[in-house]
N, C-alpha and C positions, 0 to 999 in steps of 0.2 A: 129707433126707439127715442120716446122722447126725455132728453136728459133734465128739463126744469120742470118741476112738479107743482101742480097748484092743489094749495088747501094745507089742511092740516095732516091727512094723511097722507100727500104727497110721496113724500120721504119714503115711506115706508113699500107705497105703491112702488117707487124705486128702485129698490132693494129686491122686492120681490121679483121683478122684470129682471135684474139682473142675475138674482140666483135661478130664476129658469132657465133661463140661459145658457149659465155656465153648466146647471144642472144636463141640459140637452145636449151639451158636446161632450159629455159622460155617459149619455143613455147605452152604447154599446158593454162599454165598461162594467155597467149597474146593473144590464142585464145578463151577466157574464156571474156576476157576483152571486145574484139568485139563483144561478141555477147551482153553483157550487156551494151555496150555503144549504138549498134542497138536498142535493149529497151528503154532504157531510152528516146534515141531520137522518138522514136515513143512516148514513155508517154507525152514528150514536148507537143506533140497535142492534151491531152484531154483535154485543159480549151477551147481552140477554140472548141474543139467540141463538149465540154458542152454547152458551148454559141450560138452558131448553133444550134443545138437542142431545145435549152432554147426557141430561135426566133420562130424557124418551128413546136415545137409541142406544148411549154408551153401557150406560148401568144396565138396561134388564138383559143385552145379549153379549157382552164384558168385552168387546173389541175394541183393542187396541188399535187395530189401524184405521177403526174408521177415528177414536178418540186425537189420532194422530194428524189426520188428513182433516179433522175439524179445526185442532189446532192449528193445522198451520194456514188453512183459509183463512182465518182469525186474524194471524197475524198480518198478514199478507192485505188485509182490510182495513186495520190498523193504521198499518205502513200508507197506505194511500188515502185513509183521512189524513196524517199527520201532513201529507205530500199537499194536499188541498188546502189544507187549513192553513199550511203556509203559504203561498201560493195567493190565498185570501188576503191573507195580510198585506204582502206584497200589493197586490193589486189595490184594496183600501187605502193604503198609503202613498200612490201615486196618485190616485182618486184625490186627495185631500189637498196633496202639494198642487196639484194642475188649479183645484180650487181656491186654494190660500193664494196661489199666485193670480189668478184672473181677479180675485178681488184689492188686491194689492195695487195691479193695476188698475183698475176701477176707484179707488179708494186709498191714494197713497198716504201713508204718515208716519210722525216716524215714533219707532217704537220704545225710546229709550225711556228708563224707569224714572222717574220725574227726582228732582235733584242731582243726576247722572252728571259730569262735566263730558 
């Protein structure tokens, strides 16, 4: 890569070159992400579809076990967006630090609040 840039966008060209980069030895990672953020957003829909269901099958034939075995699919759905979504995080956050660090090294400085001793 070339590290001196000519012109005025240079720099910028730079920077660019760099975050794809870094971007690229994340691509596993990234795409890791998407597919559990697709999950998750699909789980967003089982309390409506609990509730739908609850309407069209609980109410008109009064069964408790099917009201019961909804609930606890429900929860159980819950439980494993919550598992995901953390899991997200986790993985976002080591996403960020791998990246905060390769530009660190690319770009070192230092970061004390100006006036600091």
């Amino acid at each position: 890569m070339n590290t001196k840039a000519q012109g005025p966008s240079g720099g910028l060209r730079l920077a660019q070159g760099e975050l794809a980069q870094a971007l690229r030895s994340c691509r596993g990672a990234i795409g890791g992400l998407a597919l559990a953020s697709t999950l998750i957003n699909i789980l967003y829909l089982s309390g409506s579809i609990y509730m739908l269901e609850g309407y069209d099958r609980v109410l008109t034939s009064r069964s408790v076990p099917t009201l019961v075995g909804l609930t606890m699919l429900v929860v159980l759905l819950y439980g494993f967006q919550g598992f995901l979504d953390l899991l997200r995080g986790r993985v976002l956050v080591r996403i960020a630090r791998s990246l905060g660090e390769d530009f660190q090294r690319a770009h070192p400085c230092d970061h004390r609040p100006a006036g600091a001793v």
